[in-house]
N, C-alpha and C positions, 0 to 999 in steps of 0.2 A: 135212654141209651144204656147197653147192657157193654160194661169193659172186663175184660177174660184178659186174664193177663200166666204167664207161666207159672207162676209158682199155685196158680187155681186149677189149670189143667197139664196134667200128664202130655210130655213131652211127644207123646204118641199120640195123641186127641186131637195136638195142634197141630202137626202135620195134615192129620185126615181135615180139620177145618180149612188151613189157607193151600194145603194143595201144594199147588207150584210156586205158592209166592211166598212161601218160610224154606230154606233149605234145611234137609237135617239135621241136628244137632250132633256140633263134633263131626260135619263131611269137612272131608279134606279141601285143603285151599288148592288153588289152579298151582300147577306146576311155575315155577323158575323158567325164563324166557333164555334161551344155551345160547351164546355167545353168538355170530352172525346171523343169529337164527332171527333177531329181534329187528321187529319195522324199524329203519333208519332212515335219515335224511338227510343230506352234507351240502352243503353251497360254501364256494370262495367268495373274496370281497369283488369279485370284478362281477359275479352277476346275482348280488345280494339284492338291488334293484329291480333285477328281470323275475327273481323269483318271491320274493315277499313284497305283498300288495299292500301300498302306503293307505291307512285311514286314519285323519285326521294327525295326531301327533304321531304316530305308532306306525312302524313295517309290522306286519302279520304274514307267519308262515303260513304257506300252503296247510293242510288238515292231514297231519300222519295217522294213518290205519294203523291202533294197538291188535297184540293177541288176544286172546282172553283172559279175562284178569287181569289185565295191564293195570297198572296204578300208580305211577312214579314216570315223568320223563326225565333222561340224562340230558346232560350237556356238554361239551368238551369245544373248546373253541381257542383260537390264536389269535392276538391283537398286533400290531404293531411296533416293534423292539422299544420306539420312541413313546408309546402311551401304554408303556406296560406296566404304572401304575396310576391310568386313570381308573373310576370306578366307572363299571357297565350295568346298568340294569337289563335281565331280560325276564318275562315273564311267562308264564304254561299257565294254560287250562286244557281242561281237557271235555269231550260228549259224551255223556251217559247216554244205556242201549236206550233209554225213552225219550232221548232226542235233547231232554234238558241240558246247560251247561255248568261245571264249576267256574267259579270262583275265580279271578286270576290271581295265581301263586307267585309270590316272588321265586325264580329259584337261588336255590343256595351254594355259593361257592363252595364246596367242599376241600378242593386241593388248588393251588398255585404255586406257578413257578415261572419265573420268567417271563415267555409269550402266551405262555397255557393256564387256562382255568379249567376246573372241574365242576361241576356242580349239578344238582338233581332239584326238581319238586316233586313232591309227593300231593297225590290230586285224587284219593280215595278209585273207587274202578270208574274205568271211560273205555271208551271202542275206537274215540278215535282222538288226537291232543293238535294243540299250535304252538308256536311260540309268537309272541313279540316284541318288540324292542323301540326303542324312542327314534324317531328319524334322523333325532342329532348326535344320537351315537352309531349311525350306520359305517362311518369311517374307524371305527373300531374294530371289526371284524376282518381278519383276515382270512382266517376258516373257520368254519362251524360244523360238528357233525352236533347231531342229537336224535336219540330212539326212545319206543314206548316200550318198556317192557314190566316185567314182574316181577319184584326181587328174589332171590334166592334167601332160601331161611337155613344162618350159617350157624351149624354145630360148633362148639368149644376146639378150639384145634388139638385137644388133646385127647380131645375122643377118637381122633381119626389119625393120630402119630401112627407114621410108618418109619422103617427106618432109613435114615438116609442113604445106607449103603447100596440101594437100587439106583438111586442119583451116580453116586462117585462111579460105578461100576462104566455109566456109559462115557465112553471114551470118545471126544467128537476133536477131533484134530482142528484148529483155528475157533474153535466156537469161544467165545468171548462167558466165562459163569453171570450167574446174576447178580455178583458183585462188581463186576466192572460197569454196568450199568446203573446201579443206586438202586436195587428194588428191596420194594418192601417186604417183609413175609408174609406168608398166607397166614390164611386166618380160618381154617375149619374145610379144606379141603377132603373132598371121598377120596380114600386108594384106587386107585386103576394101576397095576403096577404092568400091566400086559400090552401090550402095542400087536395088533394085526394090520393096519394100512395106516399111508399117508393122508393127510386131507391137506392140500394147497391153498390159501389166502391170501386176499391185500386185503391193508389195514385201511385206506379211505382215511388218513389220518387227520385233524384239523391242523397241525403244526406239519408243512412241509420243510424236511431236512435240507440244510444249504451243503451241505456233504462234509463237514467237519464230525470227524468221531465226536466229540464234545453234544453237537446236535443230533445225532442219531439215538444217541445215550436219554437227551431228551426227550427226542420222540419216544422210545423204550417208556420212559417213567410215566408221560402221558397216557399211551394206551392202558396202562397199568391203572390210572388211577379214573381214570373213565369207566373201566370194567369194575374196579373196586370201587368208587367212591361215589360215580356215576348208578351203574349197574347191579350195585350191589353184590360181584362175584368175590369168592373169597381172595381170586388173585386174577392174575394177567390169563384172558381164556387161553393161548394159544401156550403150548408146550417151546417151541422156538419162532426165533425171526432171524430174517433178513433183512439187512437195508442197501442200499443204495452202491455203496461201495464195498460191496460183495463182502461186511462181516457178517458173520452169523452168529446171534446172541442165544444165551438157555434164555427162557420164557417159565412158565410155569414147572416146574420140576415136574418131570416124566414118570417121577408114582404116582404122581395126582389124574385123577380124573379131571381132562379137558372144559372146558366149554367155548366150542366153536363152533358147534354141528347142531343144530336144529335132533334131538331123539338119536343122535348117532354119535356121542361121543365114547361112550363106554368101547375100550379099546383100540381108542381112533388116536394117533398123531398127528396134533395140529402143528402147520410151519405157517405163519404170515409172511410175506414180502412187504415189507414198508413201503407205502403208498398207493395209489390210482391210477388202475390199469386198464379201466374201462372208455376206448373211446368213443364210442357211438353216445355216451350222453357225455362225453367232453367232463365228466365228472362233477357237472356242476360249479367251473370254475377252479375245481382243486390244483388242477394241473395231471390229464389226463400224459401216459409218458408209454411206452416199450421197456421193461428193465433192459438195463444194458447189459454187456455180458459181463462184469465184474460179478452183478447178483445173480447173474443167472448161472455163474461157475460157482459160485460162495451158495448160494439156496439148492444145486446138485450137489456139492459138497457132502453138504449137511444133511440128504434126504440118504446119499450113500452108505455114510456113517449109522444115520438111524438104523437103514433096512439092513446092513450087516447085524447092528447090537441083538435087533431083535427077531432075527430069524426070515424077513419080510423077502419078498422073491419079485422084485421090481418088475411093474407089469401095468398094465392099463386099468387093469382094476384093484390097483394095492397103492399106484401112488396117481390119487386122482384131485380136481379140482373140489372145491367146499360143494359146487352145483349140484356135483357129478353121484354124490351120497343121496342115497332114495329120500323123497318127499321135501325135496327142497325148492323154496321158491326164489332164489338168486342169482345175482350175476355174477357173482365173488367166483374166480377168479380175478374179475374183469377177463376181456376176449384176450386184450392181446398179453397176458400172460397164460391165460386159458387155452392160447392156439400154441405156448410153447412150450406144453406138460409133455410131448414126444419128446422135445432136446434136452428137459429135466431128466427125464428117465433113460435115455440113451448115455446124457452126460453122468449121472447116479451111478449105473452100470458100468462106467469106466471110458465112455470116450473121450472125444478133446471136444474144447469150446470152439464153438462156429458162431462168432458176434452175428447176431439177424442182420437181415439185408436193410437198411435203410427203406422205406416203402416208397412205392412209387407212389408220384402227386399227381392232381388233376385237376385243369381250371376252374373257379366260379369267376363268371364276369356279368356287367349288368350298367345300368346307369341309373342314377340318382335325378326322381324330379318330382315338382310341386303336384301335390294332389287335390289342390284347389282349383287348378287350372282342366285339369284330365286325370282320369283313372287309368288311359289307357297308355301303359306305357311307348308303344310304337309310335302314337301318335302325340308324343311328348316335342321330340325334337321340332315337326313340322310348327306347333302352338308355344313356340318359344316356351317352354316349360320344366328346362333342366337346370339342375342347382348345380353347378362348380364350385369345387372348392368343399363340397359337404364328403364327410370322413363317413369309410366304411370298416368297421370292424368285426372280429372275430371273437365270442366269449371268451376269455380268458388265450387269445393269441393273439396275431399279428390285425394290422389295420392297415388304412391305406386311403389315398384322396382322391377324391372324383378329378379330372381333369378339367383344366380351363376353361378348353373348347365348347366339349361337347360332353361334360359331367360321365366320361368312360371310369370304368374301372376296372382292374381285376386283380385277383388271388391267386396261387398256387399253391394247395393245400393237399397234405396226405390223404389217404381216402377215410370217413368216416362222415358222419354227420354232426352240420356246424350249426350257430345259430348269427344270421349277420345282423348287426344293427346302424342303419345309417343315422346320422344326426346331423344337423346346420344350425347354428344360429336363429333362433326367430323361429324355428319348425318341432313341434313334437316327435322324438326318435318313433322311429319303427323297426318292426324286426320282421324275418323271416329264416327260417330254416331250410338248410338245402344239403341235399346227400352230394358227395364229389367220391368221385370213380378213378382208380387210377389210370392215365390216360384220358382222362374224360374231360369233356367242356362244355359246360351247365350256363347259362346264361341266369342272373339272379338281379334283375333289375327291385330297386325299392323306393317306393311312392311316400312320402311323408308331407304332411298339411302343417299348415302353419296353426303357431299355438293360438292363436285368435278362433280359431272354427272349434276349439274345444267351450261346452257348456258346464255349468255348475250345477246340479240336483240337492235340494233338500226335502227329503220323504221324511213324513210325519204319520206315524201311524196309531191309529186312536181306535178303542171301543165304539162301536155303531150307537151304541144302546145308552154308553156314561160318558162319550167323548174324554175315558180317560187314557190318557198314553201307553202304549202297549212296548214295553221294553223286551227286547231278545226276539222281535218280530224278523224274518228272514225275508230281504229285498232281492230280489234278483233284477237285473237290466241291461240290456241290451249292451254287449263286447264288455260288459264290468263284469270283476269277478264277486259271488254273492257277499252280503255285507246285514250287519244286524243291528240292530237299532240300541241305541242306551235307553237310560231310566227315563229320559224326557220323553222315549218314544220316536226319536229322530235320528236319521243316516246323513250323510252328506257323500255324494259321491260326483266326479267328475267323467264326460262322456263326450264324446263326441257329438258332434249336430248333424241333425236329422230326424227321423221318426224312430223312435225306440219302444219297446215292449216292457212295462214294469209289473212286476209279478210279488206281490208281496202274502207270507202266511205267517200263523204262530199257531202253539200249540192249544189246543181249546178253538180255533176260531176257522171258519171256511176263508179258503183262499181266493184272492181277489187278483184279477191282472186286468191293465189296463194300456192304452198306448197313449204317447204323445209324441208329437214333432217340437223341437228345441231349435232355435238359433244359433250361429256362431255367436259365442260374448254372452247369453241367457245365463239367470240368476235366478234358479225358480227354485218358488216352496210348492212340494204338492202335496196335499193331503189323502191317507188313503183312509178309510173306516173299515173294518173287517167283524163280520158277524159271528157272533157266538155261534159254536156247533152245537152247543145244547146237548140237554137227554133225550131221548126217544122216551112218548107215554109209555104208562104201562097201566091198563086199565083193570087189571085182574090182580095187579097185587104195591103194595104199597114198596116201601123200599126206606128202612132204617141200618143207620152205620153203625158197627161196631167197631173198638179200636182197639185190636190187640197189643198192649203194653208190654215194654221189653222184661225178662225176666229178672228177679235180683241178680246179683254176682255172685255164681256158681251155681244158681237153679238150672236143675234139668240135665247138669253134666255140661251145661255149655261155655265152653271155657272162654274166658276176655280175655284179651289181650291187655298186658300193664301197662302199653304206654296209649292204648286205645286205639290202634289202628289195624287192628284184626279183621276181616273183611265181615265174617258171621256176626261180631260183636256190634258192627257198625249199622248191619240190616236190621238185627233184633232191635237195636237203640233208636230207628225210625219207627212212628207212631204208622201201624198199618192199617187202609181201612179197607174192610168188606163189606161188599155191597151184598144184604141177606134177604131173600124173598120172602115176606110173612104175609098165609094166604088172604083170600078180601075175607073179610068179616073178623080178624083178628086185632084183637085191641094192642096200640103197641105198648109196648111194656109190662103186656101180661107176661106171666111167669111162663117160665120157656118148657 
């Protein structure tokens, strides 16, 4: 075996050797992930169930999409005023682009106060991360936001001192400085001392404000410390906010350069409105809302004052949504303060406040019945098969109970899309989503089986060849969402009865799928073997490894990072191997 290591060949040798799998020495690191620009993900306590899938002790996030170079997830989440000092564990890992997984990372509180925590792991680069959390701390969580992104690498703040005098100059009548709120200071922000347009935001906050100045002030320090502490931004992205009861706070001082815009913050002014404004995903429980007109006369206020300071000429494309700036892939505004950037900017330019019309509502209605009897709703009532008395709810809003009779129900709900869930005693909830119209009348009946028709799954998955346990093996199965096997090799997953479809692979091995039919009340172990994919022959030429060794510290010009988490430093420090063709008739370890 012949080992080439850096300080043997010229930093240019080894390029031409591994190609595309050494980056150059000394290529710059991926960009800093700008403030809503980075994948997020937010769920309240009321559909923390619907949306992270229970395995074994553990809820597991859905899998958030990183940018590139992502390396770190944040966290920022709100407990309950009463266990605001219990302790929570939750943990991240995250997928490398070659399918493998890290490690789960505790992550780390960074900031606390109150209801809010702050905290990050750092999980070297993934493409895409999870969280999860203990199931017996599920009743902890009252919001949760958490994003993948890339930290920002922050200059000394004295390298980039500007004078404050740009600050005092701008004069915002009612604006609350960032001393009335407790913030911290920056810490190595760029100059942007110029403003050409507005950019518009909601914060998607995990701490929903109960409307006390004292709580808004909190919310304020939160998103602060999620961006900083979290995010790794040198301060709060957003230049000002808004909350709820129409104050308007400074945010990041306006000589700073932003980060809220995904490549467009350089002369942009960021304004957030505190909270979730997005209904059509109901926010994920946050408490999707309309600003009322308090913010929405306080957030025109404040866009007025801007575009006077700095020259801006209120218009449809100077004071726009976060969306609305090119190459953006978000919802931020959310819609419905995104459908009311005309009355910001009419109110900005000087008109009066016109509170929005309350929306019109529109029925869901339906009946509730056993699905063990029939699937088919209509023919529920004639086979005696409706549940009375079973609750029908709204993610994060109102609920309501099946009647007596004839298990009726119904809602009158604003127009957007809901998700309902009915439950009984004795029966596994179900759900279903239904769009409601205003004016409109949707019929949304929902079929739920009794918890006895569900089965128990234990997949065991083994080497064909050494019947040895294949850990991180990927199960898929019928209405389950996918699920990976531990070190023994084994999943446990629960399913409904009937014939299902099991699909199980890992990396190195051809994938197997297979079907079975389960009983109501079944307890089964199934075993699956899955075969090596092996090398393809090669009969012309032999195939010896070489193992390029990482360089000492400071060969080649390639700089390490001192605390070891330099991304180049981290590739060079894994043992790389190349696969080299050496023709037939060559002896291996003749001299090259």
């Amino acid at each position: 075996m012949v080992r080439v290591s850096c300080s043997v060949l010229p930093c240019a040798l080894l390029m031409v050797v591994a190609g595309a799998v050494l980056p150059a020495c000394g290529a710059p690191p991926p960009p800093p992930t700008a403030g809503d620009d980075a994948p997020e993900a937010f769920v309240g306590a009321g559909r923390l169930g619907e949306v992270f899938a229970q395995a074994g002790a553990w809820l597991h996030s859905p899998l958030l999409e990183a940018p590139r170079g992502a390396t770190r997830v944040a966290v920022w989440l709100s407990v309950p005023a009463e266990r605001s000092d219990d302790d929570l564990v939750i943990e991240a890992r995250g997928t490398r682009e070659d399918g493998t997984l890290t490690t789960w990372r505790t992550v780390q509180w960074r900031w606390r106060e109150g209801r809010q925590r702050v905290g990050r792991a750092d999980l070297g680069a993934f493409v895409a991360a999870e969280l999860r959390l203990p199931v017996a701390d599920a009743d902890l969580i009252d919001g949760l936001v958490y994003s993948a992104v890339t930290p920002e690498r922050l200059e000394p703040a004295g390298l980039r001192a500007v004078s404050s005098e740009v600050t005092r100059a701008i004069t915002l009548p009612g604006v609350q400085p960032r001393s009335a709120w407790g913030a911290r200071a920056s810490a190595g922000c760029s100059s942007n001392t110029t403003k050409e347009w507005v950019s518009v935001h909601h914060s998607v906050s995990a701490l929903q404000a109960d409307g006390s100045t004292d709580d808004h002030a909190a919310a304020m320090r939160g998103i602060q410390a999620y961006h900083m502490d979290g995010r790794g931004y040198c301060d709060i992205g957003y230049h000002w906010a808004v909350t709820a009861d129409g104050t308007a706070w400074e945010a990041r001082e306006a000589q700073f350069l932003g980060a809220h815009t995904g490549n467009h913050n350089t002369n942009n002014a960021g304004i957030v409105f505190v909270g979730c404004f997005h209904p059509t995903s109901d926010c994920n429980g946050l408490g999707a809302t309309t600003p009322p007109a308090a913010m929405l006369a306080g957030g025109s206020a404040a866009i007025g004052a801007i575009a006077a300071h700095y020259g801006i000429a209120i218009g449809d494309t100077t004071v726009i949504g976060h969306r609305d700036n090119p190459d953006q892939s978000t919802s931020c505004p959310g819609d419905h303060l995104h459908e009311l950037l005309p009355d910001l900017r009419d109110i900005a330019s000087g008109g009066s406040v016109t509170p929005p019309p309350p929306p019109a509502t529109g029925m869901v209605q339906g009946v509730v019945w056993d699905l063990s009897i029939t699937t088919d709703a209509s023919l529920s009532g004639e086979l005696n098969a409706r549940l009375p008395g079973a609750t029908v709810s709204v993610s994060g809003g109102p609920s309501t109970t099946a009647r007596p009779d004839d298990s009726y129900w119904s809602l009158d709900l604003p127009p957007g899309t809901y998700t309902l869930t009915a439950t009984l005693a004795g029966f596994a909830p179900a759900s279903r989503e239904v769009q409601v119209t205003a004016g409109g009348e949707q019929w949304a009946s929902i079929g739920i089986a009794p918890e006895a028709s569900a089965a128990e799954l234990t997949l065991r998955v083994t080497d064909d060849a050494t019947s040895a346990p294949i850990q991180n093996a990927v199960l898929e199965v019928s209405g389950v969402d996918p699920v990976q096997t531990g070190a023994d090799g084994t999943a446990t997953v629960a399913v409904a009865a009937g014939e299902l479809a099991i699909t199980a692979s890992a990396e190195g091995y051809l994938g197997q799928t297979l079907t079975r039919t389960v009983a109501a009340g079944d307890a089964l172990t199934i075993d699956i073997a899955l075969q090596s994919a092996g090398l393809p022959p090669d009969d012309d030429a032999q195939v010896e490894l070489i193992t390029i060794l990482p360089p000492a510290r400071g060969g080649c010009g390639c700089a390490a990072d001192p605390d070891g988490t330099e991304p180049l430093a981290s590739l060079l420090a894994l043992l790389m191997v190349l696969l080299v063709r050496i023709p037939s008739g060559r002896v291996p370890g003749a001299p090259w």
